[in-house]
Phi, psi and omega in degrees: 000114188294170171290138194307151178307299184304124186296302151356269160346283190288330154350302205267303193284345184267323194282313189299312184300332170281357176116015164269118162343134181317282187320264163032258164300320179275323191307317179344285179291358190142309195287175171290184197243025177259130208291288157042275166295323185268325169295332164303276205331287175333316201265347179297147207293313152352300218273284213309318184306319201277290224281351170287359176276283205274014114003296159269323174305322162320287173306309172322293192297319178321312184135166210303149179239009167251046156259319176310307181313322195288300196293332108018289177312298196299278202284356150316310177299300211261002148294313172319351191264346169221024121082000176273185171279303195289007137309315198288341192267337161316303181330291187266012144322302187305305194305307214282307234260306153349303176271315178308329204297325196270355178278304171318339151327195152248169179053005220291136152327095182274164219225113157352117220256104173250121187260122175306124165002116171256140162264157150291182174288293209300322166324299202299315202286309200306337192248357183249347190310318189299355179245053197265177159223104169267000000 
């Protein structure tokens, strides 16, 4: 999507896009302070379209993102590897910031939809117990 006609408009999507609060981002650009009004603005499908253009052209320009994407990876595996609850969250931090990073590629892979097992209860405690707390 080439930049909005309106000078404001792309103001506001340029603001929104470096990471600024709507209230922010719209004083940024011009507008008054009415909540009302600055959230429609914010929310037209124009601005959110624009400012997510220039977002990923950003990361693009910035540099390649799968060594970070790899590295991502690596350190998911290895809080999963230990096995605690604030590892597993670690885990899936890593994991979640991956996957935005990895939409932002051009071309980006989709990556095959792996559905877990269903176990039973005796399956699930036999293979999860060790990680009980008694």
């Amino acid at each position: 999507m080439p930049t909005i006609q309106n000078p404001r408009l792309e103001a506001l999507a340029q603001g929104l896009a470096r990471g600024l609060g709507v209230q922010e981002a719209t004083r940024e650009a011009g507008y008054s302070r009415q909540y009302g009004v600055t959230r429609r603005r914010a929310e037209r499908e124009d601005v959110l379209v624009r400012a997510a253009e220039i977002q990923r052209q950003a990361a693009l320009d910035a540099r390649d993102l799968t060594p970070i994407i790899e590295m991502l990876t690596d350190l998911a595996a290895a809080s999963r590897e230990l096995g605690t609850a604030a590892a597993m969250t670690a885990a899936k931090s890593a994991l979640a910031e991956a996957g935005r990073l990895r939409g932002l590629l051009p071309h980006a892979p989709t990556a095959p939809i792996i559905r877990p097992p269903v176990l039973s209860d005796e399956q699930w405690a036999k293979q999860w117990a060790h990680l009980s707390r008694d």
